[in-house]
Backbone as JSON, one array per atom type, in Angstrom:
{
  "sequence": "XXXXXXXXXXXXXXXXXXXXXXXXXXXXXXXXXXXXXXXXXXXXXXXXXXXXXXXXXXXXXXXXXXXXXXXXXXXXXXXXXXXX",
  "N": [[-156.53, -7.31, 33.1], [-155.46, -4.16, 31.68], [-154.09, -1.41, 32.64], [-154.54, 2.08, 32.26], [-152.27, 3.94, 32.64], [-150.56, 1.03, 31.69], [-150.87, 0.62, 28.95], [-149.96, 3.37, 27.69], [-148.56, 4.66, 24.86], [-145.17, 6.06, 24.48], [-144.31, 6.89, 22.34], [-145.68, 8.91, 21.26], [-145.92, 11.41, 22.61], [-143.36, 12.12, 21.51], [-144.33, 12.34, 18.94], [-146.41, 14.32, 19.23], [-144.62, 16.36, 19.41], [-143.71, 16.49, 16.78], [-144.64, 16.17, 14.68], [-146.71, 18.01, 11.85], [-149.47, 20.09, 11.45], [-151.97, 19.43, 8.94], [-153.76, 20.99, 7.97], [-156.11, 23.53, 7.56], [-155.8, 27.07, 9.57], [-153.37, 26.78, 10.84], [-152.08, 25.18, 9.44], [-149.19, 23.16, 8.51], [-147.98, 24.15, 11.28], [-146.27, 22.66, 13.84], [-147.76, 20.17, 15.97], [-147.69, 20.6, 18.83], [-147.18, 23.63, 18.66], [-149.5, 24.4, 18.53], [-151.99, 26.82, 19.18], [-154.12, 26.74, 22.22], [-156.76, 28.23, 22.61], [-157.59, 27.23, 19.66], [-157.03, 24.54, 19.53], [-159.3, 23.96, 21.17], [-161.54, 24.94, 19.71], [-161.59, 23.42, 17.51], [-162.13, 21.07, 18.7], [-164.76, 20.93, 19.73], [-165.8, 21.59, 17.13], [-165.17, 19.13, 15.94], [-162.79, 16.92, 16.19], [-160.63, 15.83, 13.73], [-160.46, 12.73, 12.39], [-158.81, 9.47, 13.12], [-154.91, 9.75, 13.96], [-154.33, 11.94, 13.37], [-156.34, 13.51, 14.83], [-155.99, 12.3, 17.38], [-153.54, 13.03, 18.12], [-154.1, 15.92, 18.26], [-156.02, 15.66, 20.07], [-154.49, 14.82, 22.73], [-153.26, 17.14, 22.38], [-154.5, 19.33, 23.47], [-155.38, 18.14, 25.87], [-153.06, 18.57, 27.57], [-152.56, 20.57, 27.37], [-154.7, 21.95, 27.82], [-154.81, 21.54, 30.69], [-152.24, 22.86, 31.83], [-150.25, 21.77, 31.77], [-147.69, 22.58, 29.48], [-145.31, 22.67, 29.57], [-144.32, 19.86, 29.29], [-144.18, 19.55, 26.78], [-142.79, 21.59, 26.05], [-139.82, 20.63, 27.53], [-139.95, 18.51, 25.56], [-139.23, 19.06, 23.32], [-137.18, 20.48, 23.57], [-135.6, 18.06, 24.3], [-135.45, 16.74, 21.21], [-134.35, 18.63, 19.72], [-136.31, 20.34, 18.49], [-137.58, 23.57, 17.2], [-139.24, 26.1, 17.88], [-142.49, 27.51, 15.75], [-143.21, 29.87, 16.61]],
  "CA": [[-156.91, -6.15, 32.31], [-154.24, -3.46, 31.41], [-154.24, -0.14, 33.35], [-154.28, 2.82, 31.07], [-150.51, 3.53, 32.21], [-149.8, 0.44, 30.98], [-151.35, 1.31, 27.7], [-149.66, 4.38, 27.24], [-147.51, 4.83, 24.38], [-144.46, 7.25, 24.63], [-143.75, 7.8, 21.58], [-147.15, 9.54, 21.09], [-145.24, 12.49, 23.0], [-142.3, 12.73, 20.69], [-145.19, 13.1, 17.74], [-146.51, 15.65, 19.11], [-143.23, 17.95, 18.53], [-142.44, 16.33, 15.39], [-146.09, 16.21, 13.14], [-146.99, 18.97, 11.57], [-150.67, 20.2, 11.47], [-151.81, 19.4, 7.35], [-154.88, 21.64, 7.58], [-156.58, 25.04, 8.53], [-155.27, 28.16, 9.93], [-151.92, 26.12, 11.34], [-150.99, 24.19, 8.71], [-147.11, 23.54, 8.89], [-147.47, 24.07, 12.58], [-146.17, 21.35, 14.8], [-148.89, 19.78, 16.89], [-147.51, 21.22, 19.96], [-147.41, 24.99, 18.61], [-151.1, 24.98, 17.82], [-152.37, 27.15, 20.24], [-155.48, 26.07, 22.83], [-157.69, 28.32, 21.52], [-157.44, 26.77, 18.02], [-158.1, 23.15, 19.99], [-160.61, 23.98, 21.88], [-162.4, 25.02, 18.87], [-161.48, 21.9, 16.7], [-163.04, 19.76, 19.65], [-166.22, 21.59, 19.33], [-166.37, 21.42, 15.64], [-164.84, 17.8, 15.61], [-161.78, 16.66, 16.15], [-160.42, 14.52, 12.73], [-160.48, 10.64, 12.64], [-157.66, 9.14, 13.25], [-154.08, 9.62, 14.6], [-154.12, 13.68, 13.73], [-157.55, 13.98, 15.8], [-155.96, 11.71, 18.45], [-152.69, 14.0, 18.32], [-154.17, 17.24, 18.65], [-157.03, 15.94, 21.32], [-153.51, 14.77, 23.28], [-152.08, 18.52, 22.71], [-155.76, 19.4, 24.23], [-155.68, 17.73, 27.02], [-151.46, 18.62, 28.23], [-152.32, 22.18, 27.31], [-155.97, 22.58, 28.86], [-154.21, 21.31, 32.44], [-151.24, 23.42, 32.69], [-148.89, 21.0, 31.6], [-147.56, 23.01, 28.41], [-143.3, 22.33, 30.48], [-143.61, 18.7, 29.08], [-144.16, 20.25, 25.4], [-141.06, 22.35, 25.92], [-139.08, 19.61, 27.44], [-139.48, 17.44, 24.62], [-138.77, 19.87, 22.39], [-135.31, 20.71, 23.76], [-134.98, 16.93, 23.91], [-135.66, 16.25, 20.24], [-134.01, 19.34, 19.47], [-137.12, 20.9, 17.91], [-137.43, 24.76, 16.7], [-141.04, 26.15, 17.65], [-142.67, 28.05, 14.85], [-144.04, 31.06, 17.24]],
  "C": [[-155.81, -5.09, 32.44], [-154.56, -2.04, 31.7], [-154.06, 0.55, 32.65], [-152.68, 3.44, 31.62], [-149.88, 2.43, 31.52], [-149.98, 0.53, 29.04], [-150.78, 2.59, 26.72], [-148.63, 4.34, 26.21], [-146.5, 5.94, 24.13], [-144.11, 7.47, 23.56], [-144.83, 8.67, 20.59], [-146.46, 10.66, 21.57], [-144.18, 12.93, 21.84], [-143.27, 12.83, 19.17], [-145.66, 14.3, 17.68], [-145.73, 17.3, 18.64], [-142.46, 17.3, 17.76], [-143.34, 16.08, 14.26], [-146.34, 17.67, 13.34], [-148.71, 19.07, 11.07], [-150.81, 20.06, 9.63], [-153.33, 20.13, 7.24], [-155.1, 23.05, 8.19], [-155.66, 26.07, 8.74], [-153.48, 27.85, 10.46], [-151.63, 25.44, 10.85], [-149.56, 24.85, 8.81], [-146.59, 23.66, 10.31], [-147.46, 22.72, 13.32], [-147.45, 21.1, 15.69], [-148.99, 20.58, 18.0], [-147.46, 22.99, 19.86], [-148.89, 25.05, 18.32], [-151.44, 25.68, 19.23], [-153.6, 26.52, 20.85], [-156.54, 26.14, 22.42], [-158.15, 27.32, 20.57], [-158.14, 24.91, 18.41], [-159.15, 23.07, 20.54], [-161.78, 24.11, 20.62], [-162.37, 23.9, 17.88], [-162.38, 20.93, 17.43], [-164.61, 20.21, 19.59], [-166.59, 21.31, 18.55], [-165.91, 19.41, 15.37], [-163.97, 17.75, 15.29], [-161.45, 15.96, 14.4], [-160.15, 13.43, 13.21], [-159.36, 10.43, 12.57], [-156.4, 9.63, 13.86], [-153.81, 11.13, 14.47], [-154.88, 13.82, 14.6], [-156.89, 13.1, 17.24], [-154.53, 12.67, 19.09], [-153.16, 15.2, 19.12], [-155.33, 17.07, 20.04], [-155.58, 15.74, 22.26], [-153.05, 16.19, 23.65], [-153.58, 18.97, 23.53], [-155.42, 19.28, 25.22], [-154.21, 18.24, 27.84], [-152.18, 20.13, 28.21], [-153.82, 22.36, 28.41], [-155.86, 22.55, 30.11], [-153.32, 21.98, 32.71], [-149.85, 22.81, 32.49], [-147.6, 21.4, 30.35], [-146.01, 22.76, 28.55], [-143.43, 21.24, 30.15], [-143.49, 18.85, 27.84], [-142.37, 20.43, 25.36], [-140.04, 21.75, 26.13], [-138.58, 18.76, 26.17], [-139.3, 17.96, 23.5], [-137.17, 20.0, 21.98], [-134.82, 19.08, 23.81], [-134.8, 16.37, 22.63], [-135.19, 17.39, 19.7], [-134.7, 20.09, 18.23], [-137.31, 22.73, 17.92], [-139.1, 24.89, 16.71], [-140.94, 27.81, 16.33], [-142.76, 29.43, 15.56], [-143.19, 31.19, 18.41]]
}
């Protein structure tokens, strides 16, 4: 059976700072600029189906822990421009 590290796919990280939100108050914003707020309340109301709702629960979960320095990392690695 396959450990959820082994499961993990990395380039699920470099989506995050390179999709852009296509709805609501942050459309146009990259996944990773949406603020917490804004997810926290999406998860409440219901995430979307599929690979945006699996995106932004991802930016959820990095941001609700504290982890918001692997965002920025992969930002400056993918030489991404935050909106805010």
């Amino acid at each position: 059976m396959a450990t959820p590290i082994s499961m993990f796919d990395p380039s699920i990280l470099k989506e995050l700072v390179t999709t852009k939100v296509y709805f609501g108050k942050y459309k146009d914003s990259l996944i990773c600029d949406v603020p917490v707020h804004y997810l926290e309340w999406l998860d409440r109301q219901g995430m979307p189906k599929g690979k945006a709702g699996m995106l932004l629960s991802t930016a959820l979960v990095i941001k609700s822990n504290g982890l918001d320095e692997i965002l920025h990392e992969l930002k400056r690695k993918y030489g991404v421009k935050s909106r805010f």
